[in-house]
SEDREN-381862 format. One line per 3 residues: number of its first residue (from 1); their letters; for each residue x, y, z of N, C-alpha, C. Coordinates in steps of 0.1 Angstrom, whole numbers, plus 5000, padded with zeros to 4 digits. Each point is the difference from the previous one (the first is absolute). Last residue first. Layout:
<pts>
NUM	A	X/Y/Z/X/Y/Z/X/Y/Z ~ ...
</pts>
This chain:
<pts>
81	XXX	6400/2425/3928/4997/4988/5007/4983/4993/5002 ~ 5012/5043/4979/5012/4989/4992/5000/4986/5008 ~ 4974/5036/5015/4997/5001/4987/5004/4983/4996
78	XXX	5013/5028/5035/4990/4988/5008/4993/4994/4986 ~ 5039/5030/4994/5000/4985/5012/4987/4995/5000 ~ 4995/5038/4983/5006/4995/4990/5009/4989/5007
75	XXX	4978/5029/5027/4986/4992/4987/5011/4992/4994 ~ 5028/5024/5027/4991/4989/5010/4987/4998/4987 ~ 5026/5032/4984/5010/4988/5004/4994/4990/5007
72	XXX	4982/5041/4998/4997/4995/4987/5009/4985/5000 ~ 4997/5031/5040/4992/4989/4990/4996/4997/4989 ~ 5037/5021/5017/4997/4989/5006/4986/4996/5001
69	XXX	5006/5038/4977/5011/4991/4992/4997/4989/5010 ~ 4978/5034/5015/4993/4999/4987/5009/4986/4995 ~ 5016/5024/5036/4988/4988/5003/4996/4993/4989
66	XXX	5034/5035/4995/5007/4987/5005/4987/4987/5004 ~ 4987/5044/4985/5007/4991/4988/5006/4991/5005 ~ 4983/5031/5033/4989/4992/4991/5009/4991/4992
63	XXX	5031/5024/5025/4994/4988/5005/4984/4993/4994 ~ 5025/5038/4978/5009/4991/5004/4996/4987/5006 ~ 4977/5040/5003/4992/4993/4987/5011/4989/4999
60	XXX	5003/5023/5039/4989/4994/4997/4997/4998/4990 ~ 5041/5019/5006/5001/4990/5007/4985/4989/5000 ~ 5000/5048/4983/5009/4992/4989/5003/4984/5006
57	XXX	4976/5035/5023/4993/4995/4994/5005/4991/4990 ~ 5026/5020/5032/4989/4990/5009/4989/4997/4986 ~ 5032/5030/4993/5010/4989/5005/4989/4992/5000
54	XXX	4980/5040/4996/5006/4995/4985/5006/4985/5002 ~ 4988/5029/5039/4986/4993/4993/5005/4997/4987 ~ 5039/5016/5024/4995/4986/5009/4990/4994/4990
51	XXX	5011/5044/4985/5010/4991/4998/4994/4983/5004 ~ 4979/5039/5015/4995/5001/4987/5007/4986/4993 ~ 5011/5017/5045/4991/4992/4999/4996/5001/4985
48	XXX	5038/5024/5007/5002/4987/5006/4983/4988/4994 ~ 5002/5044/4993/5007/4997/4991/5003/4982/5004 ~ 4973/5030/5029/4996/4999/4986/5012/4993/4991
45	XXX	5018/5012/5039/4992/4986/5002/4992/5002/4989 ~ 5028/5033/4997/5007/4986/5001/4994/4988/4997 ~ 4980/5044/5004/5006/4996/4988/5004/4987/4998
42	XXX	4992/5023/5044/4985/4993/4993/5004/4994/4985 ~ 5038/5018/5023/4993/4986/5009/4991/4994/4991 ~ 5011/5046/4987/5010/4988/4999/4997/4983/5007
39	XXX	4977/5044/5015/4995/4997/4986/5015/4990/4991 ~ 5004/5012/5048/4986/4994/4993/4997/5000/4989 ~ 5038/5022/5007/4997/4984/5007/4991/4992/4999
36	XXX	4997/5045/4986/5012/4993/4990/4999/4991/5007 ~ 4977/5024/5027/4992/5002/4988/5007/4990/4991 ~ 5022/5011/5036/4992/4989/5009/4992/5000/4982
33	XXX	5033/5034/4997/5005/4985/5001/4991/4993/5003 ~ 4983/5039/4998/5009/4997/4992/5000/4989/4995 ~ 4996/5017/5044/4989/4998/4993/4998/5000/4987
30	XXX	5037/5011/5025/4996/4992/5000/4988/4992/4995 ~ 5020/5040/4989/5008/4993/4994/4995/4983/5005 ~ 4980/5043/5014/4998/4996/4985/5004/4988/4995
27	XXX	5014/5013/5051/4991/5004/4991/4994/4998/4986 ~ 5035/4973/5031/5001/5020/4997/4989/4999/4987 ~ 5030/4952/5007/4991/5008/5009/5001/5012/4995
24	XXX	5015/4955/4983/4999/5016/4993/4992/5006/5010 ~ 5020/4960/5016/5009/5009/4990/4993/5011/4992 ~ 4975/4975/5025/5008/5009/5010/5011/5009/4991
21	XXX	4973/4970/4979/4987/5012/5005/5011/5003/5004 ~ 5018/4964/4991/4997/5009/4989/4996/5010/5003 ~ 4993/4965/5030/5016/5010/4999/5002/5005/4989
18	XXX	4954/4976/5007/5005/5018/5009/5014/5001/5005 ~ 4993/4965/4966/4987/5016/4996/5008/5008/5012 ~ 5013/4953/5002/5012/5008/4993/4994/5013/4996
15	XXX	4969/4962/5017/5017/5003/5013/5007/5012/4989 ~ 4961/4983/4979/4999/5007/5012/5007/5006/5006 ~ 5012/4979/4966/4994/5011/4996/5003/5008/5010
12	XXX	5005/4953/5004/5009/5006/4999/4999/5017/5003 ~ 4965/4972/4999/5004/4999/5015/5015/5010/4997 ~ 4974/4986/4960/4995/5011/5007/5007/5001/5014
9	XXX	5018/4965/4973/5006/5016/4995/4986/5011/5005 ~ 4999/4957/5013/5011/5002/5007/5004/5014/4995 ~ 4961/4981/4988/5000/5001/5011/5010/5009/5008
6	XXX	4999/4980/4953/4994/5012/5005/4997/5006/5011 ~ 5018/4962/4992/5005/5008/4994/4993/5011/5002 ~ 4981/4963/5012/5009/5002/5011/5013/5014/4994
3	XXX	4952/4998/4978/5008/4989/5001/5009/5005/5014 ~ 4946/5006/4988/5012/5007/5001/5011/4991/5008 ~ 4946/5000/4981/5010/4992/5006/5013/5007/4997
</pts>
């Protein structure tokens, strides 16, 4: 599942790679740059998504303990009554 964020920074990518390419046209230099691009992107999104599966797992134990607590609250109502 891929966020709208990430969507918009590959679409970016996309659009902004082959004017980079142009600025370094000529031999070596391009091929270079497409090597450095791509391997910057792939960094990114590794870093990006490494981040997300951290976010996303901290949010899920967040919402266990919120369940865990609302019921403990609900025995302890249905306890007291």
């Amino acid at each position: 599942m891929r966020t709208a964020a990430l969507r918009a920074a590959d679409l970016l990518f996309a659009t902004a790679l082959p004017h980079f390419l142009e600025f370094y046209r000529g031999g070596a230099r391009e091929r270079s740059a497409s090597e450095v691009a791509t391997a910057l992107h792939s960094g990114i999104y590794d870093v990006v998504h490494e981040a997300s599966l951290g976010y996303m797992a901290a949010m899920l134990d967040r919402l266990s303990d919120a369940h865990q607590e609302e019921r403990r609250r609900v025995s302890r109502d249905l306890h007291d009554r």
